[in-house]
C-alpha positions in Angstrom: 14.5 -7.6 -12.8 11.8 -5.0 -12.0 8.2 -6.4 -12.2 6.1 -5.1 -14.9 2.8 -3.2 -14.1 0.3 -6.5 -14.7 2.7 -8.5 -12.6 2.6 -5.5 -9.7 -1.1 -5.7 -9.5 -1.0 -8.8 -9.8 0.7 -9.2 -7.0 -1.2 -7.2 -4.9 -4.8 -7.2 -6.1 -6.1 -9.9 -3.5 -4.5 -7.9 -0.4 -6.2 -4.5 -1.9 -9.4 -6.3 -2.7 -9.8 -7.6 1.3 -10.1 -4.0 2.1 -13.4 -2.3 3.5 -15.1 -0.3 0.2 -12.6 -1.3 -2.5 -14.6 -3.0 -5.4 -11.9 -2.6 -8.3 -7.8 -3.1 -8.8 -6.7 -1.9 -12.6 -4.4 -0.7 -15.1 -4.4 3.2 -16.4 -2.7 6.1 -16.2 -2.0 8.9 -13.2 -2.4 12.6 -13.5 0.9 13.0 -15.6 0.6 10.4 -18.0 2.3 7.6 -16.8 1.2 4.1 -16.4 -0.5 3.1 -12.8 -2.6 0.7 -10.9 -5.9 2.2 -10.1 -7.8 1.4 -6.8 -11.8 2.2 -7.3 -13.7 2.4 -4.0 -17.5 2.6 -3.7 -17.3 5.9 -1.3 -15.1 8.1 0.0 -12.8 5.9 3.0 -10.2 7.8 4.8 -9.7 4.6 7.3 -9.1 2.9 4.0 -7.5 5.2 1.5 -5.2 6.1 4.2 -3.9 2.1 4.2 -3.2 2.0 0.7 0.2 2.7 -0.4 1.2 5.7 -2.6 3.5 3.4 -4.9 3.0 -0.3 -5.8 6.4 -2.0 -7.4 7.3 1.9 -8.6 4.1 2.3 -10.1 2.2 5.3 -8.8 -1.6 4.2 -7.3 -4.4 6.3 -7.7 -7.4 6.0 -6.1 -10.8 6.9 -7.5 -14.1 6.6 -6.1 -15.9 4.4 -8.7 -19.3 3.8 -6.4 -20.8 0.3 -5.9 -20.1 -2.0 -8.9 -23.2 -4.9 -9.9 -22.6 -7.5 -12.3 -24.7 -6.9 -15.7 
């Protein structure tokens, strides 16, 4: 059985998060619509970007650059 989208970035939210400049793994949507995990770095990282995968489980991952994130 296919793994729903929590349970994909679930699954891979630790590995992401060990990567230079990624501050964020969520849930949202891509350009068309459809459901996809979200990676938010704090700058534009080609060494980085260029390691994460274009799919996840099936589910599309889009990357955004969110900047440097400080708890409130």
């Amino acid at each position: 059985m296919p793994l729903s989208i929590s349970e994909a970035k679930a699954k891979h939210v630790e590995r992401l998060l060990a990567l230079p400049g990624v501050v964020s793994v969520g849930i949202g949507k891509d350009a068309n619509g459809h459901p996809a995990i979200i990676v938010g770095l704090d700058k534009a990282r080609p060494k980085t970007e260029s390691q994460i995968p274009g799919t996840l489980e099936d589910f599309p991952v889009v990357i955004e650059i969110v900047g440097t994130i400080r708890a409130q």
